[in-house]
C-alpha positions as CSV (number, residue, x, y, z in Angstrom):
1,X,-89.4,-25.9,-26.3
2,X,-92.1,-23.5,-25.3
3,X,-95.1,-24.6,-23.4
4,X,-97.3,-25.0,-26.4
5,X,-95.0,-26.9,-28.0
6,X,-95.0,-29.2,-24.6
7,X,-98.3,-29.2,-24.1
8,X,-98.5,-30.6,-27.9
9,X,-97.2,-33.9,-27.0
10,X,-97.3,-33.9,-23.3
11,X,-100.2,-36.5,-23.5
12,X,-98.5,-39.2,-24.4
13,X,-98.0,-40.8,-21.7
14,X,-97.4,-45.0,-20.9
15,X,-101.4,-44.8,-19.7
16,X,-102.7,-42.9,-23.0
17,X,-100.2,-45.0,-25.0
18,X,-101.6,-47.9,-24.2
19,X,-104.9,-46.7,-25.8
20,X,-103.8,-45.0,-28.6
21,X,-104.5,-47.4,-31.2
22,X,-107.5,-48.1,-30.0
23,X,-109.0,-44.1,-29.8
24,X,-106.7,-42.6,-32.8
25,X,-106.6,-45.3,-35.2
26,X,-109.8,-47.2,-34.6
27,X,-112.5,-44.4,-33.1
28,X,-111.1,-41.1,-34.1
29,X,-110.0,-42.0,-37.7
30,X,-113.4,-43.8,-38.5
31,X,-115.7,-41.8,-37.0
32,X,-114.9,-38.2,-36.4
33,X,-112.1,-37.5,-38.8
34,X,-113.2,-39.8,-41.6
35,X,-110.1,-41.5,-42.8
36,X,-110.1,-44.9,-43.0
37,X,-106.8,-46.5,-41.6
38,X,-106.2,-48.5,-44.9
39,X,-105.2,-44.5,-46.3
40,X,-102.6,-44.1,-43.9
41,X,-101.4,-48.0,-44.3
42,X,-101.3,-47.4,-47.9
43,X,-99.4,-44.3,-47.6
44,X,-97.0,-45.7,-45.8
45,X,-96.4,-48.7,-47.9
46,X,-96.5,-46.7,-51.2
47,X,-93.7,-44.2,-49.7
48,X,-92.0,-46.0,-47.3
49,X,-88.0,-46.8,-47.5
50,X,-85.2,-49.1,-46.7
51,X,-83.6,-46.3,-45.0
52,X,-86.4,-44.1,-43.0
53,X,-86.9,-41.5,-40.2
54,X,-90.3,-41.3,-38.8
55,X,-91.0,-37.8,-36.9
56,X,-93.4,-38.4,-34.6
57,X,-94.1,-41.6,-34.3
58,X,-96.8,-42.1,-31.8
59,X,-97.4,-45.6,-31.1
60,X,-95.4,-46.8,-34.3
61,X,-98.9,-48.5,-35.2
62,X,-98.1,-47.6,-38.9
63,X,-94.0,-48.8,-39.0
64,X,-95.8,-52.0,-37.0
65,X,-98.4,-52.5,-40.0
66,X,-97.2,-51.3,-43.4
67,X,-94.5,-53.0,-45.8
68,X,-91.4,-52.0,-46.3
69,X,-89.3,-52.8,-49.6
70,X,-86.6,-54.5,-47.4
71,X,-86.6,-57.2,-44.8
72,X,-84.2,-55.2,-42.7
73,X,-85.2,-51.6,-43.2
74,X,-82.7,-48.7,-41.1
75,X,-85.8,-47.3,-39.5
76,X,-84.4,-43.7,-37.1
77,X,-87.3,-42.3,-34.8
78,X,-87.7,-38.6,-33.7
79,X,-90.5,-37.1,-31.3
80,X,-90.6,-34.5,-28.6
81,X,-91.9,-37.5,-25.9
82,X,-89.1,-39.5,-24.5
83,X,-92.9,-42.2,-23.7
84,X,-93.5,-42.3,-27.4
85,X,-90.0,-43.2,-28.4
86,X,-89.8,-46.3,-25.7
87,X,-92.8,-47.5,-27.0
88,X,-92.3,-47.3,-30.3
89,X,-88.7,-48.5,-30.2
90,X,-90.2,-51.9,-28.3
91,X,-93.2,-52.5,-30.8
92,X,-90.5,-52.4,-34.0
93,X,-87.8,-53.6,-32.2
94,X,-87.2,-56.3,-35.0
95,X,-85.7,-53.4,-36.6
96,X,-83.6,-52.2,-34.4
97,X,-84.5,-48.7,-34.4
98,X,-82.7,-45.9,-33.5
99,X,-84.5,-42.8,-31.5
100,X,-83.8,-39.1,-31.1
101,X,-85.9,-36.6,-28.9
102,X,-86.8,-33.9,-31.6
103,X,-88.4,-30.8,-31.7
104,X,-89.6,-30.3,-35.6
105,X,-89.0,-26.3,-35.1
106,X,-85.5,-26.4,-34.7
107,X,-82.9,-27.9,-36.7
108,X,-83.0,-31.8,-36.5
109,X,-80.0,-33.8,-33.8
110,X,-78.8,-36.3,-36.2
111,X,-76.6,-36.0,-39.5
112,X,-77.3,-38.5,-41.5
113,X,-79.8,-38.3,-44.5
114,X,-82.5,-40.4,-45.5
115,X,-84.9,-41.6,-48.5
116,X,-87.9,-41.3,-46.7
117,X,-89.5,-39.5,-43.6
118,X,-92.8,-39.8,-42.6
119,X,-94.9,-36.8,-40.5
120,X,-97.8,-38.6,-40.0
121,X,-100.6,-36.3,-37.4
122,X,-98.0,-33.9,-36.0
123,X,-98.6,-31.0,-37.6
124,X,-101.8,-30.1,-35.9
125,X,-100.3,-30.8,-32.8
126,X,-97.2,-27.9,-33.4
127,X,-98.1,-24.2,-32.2
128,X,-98.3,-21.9,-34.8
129,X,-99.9,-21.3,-38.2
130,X,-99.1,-23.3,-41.2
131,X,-96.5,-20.6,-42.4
132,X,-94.7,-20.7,-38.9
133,X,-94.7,-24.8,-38.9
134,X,-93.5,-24.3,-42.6
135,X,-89.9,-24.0,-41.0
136,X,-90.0,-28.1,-40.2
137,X,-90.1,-29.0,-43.9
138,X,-87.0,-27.3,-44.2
139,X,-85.2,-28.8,-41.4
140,X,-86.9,-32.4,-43.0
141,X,-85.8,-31.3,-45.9
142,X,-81.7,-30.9,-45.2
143,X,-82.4,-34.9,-44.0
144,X,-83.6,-36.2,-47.2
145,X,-81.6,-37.7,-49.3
146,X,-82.0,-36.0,-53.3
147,X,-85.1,-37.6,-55.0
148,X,-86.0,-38.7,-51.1
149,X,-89.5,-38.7,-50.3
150,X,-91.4,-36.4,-47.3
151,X,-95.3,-37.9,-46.5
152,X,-97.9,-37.7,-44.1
153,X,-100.9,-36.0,-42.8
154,X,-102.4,-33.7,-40.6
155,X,-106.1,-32.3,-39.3
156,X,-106.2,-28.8,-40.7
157,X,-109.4,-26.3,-39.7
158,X,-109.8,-24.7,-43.1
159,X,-110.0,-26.5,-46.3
160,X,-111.8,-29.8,-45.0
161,X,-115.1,-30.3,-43.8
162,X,-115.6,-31.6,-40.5
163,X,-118.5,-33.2,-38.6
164,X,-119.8,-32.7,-35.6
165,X,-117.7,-35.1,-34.2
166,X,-114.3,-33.9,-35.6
167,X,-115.5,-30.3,-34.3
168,X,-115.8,-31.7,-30.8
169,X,-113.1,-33.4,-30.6
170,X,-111.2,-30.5,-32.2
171,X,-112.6,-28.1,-29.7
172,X,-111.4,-30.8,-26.7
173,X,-107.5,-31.2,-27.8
174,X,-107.9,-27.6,-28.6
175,X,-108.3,-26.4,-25.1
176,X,-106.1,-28.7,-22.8
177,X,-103.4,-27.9,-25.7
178,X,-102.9,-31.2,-27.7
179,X,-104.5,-29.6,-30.7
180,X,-102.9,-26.5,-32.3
181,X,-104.4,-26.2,-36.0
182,X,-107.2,-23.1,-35.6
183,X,-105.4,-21.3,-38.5
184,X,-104.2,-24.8,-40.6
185,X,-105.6,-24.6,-43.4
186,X,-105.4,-27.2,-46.6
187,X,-104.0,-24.4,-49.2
188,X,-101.4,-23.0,-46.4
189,X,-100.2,-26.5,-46.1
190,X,-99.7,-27.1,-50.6
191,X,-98.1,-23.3,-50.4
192,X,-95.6,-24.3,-47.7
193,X,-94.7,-27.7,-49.0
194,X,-94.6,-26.0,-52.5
195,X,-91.9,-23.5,-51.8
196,X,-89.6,-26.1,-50.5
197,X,-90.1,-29.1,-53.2
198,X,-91.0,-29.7,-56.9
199,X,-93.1,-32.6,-56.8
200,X,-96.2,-32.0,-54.2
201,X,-99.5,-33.8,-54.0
202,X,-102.0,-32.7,-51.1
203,X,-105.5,-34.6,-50.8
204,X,-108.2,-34.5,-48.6
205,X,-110.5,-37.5,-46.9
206,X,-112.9,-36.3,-44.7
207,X,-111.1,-34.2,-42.0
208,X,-107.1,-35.3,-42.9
209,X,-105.4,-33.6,-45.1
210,X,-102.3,-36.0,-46.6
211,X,-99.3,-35.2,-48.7
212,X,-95.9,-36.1,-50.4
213,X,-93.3,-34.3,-51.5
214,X,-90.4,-34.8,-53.2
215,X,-87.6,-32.9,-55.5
216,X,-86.7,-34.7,-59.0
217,X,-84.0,-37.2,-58.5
């Protein structure tokens, strides 16, 4: 890992954890990036799988609240903080997740394959341009299984438009390191997910950018 890719999810921390919810998916999404949290909900639900790896799960707020099509999904968790994995693994642990640290940049620790990952806000937080970070999609995409679906979202610079709000905030995570999308932008993102799958659909709600992506079955 280099330091900027540290620094990226260094916050997460048991103290900032236990906030999380209330700053990312309650203040931040409503008010400075302008995405409702019923968008990502229904993302998930729409996309979601009875066999799934989630790559950076945060808080697993979204695997706590959206539907999947099975009682007794195989849910696998990857992220770079050892915090967010605990905590995650404890809020969903009526699924019995497994967990892998991960870095998205390099090629991904377990073998198995799935029909679903999700990569919901982690882009923004990897170092690099879009065209650098374009190297996860390929290490996603040896994971999924054919006709398997890659979603999420991220908070690109260029492409969106931003309040004064998002700007602030951007400018905050920005500088102590959280925040590494000065150079995302909402066409790099369609162009890198393009060269690796058939089916792409990027869209944007006020500062988020979301996606899928898929191959024909």
């Amino acid at each position: 890992m280099t330091d900027n890719t540290r620094a990226g999810a260094a916050i997460y921390l048991p103290l900032t954890l236990r906030f999380y919810d209330l700053v990312v998916h309650g203040l931040s999404n409503a008010y400075a990036w302008r995405c409702p949290e019923r968008e990502f909900i229904t993302l998930y639900d729409q996309n979601v799988s009875a066999n799934h790896l989630d790559v950076g799960c945060g808080t697993g707020y979204l695997l706590d609240h959206c539907r999947f099509p099975v009682a007794a999904p195989q849910v696998t968790l990857a992220d770079l903080n050892p915090n967010s994995l605990k905590w995650t693994s404890r809020r969903i642990q009526r699924y019995h997740p497994n967990s892998y640290v991960a870095d998205i940049l390099k090629p991904l620790p377990m073998t198995e394959q799935f029909n679903s990952i999700g990569l919901n806000y982690v882009l923004h937080c990897v170092p690099g341009n879009l065209k650098v970070k374009g190297m996860a999609f390929d290490y996603l995409k040896d994971r999924l299984r054919p006709g398997g679906m890659l979603f999420g979202s991220t908070i690109p610079n260029i492409g969106v438009n931003h309040n004064l709000a998002a700007r602030t905030l951007m400018s905050i995570y920005g500088w102590i390191g959280a925040f590494n999308n000065k150079e995302d932008s909402v066409a790099d993102l369609t162009s890198e997910l393009s060269r690796r799958f058939t089916q792409v659909n990027v869209w944007t709600i006020g500062s988020v950018a979301l996606f899928t992506a898929c191959d024909s079955a």
